[in-house]
N, C-alpha and C positions, 0 to 999 in steps of 0.2 A: 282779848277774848278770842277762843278759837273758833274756827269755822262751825265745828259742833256746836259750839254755846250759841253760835247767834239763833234766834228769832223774828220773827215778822215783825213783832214791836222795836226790832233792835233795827230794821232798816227800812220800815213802808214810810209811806207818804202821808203826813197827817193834815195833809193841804191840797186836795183831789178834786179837779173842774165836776160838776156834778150838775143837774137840771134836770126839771121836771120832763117826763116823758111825752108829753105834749105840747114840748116847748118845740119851734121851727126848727130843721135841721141849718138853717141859716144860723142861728140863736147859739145852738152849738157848738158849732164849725169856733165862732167869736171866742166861745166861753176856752176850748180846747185853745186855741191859739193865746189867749192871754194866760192858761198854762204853760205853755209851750209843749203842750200833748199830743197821740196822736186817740185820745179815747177820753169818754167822759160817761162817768154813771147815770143811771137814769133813778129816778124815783116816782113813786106815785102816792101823794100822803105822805109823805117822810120816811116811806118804805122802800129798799132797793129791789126791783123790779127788770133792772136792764142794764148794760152795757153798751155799749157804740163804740167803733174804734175806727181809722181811717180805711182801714180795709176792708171793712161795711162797707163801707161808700164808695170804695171803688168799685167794689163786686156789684152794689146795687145801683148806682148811680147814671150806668153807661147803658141800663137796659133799656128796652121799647115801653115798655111800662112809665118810665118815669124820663124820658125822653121828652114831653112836654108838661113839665112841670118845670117852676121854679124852682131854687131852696126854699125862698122863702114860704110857698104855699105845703111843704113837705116837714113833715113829721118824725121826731128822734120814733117813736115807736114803731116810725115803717123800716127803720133800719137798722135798729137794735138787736141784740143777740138777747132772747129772756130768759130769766131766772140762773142769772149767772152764778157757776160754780165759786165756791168763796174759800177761805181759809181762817187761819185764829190767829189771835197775838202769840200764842204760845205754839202754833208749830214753828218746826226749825227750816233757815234756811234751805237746807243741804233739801228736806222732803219738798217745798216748794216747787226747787227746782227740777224736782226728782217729777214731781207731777205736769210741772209744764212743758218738762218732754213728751213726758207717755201720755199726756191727752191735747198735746198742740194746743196750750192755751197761751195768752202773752202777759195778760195779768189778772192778779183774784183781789177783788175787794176782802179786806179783812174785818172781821163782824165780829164784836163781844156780846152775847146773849143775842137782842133782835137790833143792833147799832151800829150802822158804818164806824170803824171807827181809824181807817186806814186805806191803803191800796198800794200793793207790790205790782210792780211790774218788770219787765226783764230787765229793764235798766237799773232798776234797782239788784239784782241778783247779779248783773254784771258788772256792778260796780266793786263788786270783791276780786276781780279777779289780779289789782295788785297784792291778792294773798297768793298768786302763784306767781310769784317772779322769777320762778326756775321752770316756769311750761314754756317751752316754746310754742310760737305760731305754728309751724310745721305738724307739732303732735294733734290740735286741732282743728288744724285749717279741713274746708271742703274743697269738692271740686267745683269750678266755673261749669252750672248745667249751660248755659246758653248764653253767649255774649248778643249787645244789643248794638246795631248800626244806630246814626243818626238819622236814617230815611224808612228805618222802621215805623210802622205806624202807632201810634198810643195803645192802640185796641189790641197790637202784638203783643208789647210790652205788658197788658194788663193778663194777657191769658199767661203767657210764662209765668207769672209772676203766683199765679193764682195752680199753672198744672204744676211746678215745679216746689209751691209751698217756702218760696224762696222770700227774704228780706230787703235782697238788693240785688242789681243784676249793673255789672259797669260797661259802661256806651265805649264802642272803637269809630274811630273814622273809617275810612274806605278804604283806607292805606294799611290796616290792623292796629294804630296806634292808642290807645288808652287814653277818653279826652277828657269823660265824665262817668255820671249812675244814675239810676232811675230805681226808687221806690215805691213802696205803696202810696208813701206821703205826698208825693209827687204828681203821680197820677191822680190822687184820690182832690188834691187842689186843684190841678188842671181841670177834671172834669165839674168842680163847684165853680169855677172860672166859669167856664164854658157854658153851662147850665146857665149863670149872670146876665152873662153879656151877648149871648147870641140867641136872636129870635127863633121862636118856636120852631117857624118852617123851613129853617136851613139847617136844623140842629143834625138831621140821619145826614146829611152828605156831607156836613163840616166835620163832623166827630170823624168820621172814616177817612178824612184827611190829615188828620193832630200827627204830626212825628215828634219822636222822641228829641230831635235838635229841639223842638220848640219848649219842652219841658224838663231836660234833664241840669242836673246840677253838675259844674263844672269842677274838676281837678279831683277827683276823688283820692282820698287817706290810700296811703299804701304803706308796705311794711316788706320786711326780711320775713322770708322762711326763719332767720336766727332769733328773729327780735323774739320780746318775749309775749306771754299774752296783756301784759300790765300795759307794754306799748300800744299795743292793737287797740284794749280800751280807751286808751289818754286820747289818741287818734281819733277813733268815733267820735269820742264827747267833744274835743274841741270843733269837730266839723256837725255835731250835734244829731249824725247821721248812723243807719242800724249796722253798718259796715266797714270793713277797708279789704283790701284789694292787696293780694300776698304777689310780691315781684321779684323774680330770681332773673340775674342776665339781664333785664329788659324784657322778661317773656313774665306777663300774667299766670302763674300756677293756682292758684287758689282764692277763697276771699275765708274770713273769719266774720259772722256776723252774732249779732245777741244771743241768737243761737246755740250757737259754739260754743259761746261762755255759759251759757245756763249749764248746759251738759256738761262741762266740764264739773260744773259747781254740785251739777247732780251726782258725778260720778264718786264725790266723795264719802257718799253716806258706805 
């Protein structure tokens, strides 16, 4: 089947974490994880109603507002995106991804009449990309906006992450050497961690102490400028991660992240 033929139905998910919208954001959190997601649909009545995605939770998680709350005592609807943009079985890949560029979205539930009956997300759209195994990395790698030290603070890591609209950002030591990367995923667990385990009253001076040593994931995927984009995917997926990290000489140039691959996938309509 070519890239043209495919469909939403030819590659969403028909096995999507989903919970009712006044279900705990603790309750969630679980439900995504025994997906292995970073998002789960909300519903109200059997109706979709909401989305939530780890990057909700980072954005809302670390503010003064919800600073003294638990998960447990916190609500999928105080953090959910509503009335989420959707799609059909029958639009094609190529416009999917044509949309998740032009309105920065990462996944659309797909609905037949009034019924979930699906959900693409970039991972799904990036999993085509061994249909270019003549793109190089190089054609659509980005540039590194900001590299992240180890003694960076969390609360750094989470503004970059948020001014620069960025997937992944990879950790150097002091020396400039490439050790690890920090995502939204990462963050957005550190601070449901943290919310856990640390009392109310230490939570404004502990948070503005979290560095990125203490959360970041270690050895991050890297690639050639030569390799192709099919590597780059196989890459992420075994490290299960939205990135890799493009290496020429020993010098960091670039990263390639879901990103990349969607656009590419967009750019073939």
């Amino acid at each position: 089947m070519s890239l043209a033929e495919r469909k939403a139905r030819d590659i969403m998910l028909t096995d999507y974490p989903a919970v009712d919208k006044d279900e705990t954001l603790e309750h969630a959190v679980r439900v995504m994880k025994r997906y292995d997601s970073d998002r789960v649909l909300a519903f109200e009545d059997e109706k979709l109603v909401g989305i939530m995605t780890k990057r909700d939770i980072m954005t809302k998680l670390a503010t003064l507002r919800t600073r003294n709350v638990v998960p447990g005592r916190m609500h999928v609807s105080s953090f959910m995106t509503w009335n989420p943009k959707t799609t059909t079985p029958d639009a094609t890949v190529v416009e999917i991804a044509q949309r998740m560029t032009t309105e920065n979205i990462g996944s659309y539930p797909v609905v037949e009449g009034d019924k979930v009956v699906g959900l693409v997300t970039r991972w799904e759209i990036a999993s085509l990309a061994p249909l270019f195994s003549d793109v190089k990395v190089v054609d659509v790698m980005t540039t590194v906006p900001e590299v992240l030290k180890t003694t960076h603070k969390v609360l750094h890591a989470r503004q970059l992450l948020l001014r620069y609209n960025v997937l992944f950002l990879p950790v150097v030591d002091e020396e400039g050497r490439l050790i690890g990367y920090v995502t939204v995923d990462e963050i957005a667990d550190a601070f449901l961690a943290f919310h856990d385990i640390v009392p109310e009253k230490f939570r404004k001076e502990r948070i503005d102490h979290l560095l990125v040593d203490d959360i970041m994931r270690l050895r991050p995927p890297i690639v050639s400028p030569d390799d192709s984009v099919a590597v780059a995917f196989e890459r992420m997926k075994a490290k299960k991660t939205k990135g890799v990290v493009v290496v020429h000489e020993g010098k960091q140039i670039g990263l390639v992240t879901l990103n990349e691959l969607v656009r590419l996938v967009a750019s073939k309509g």
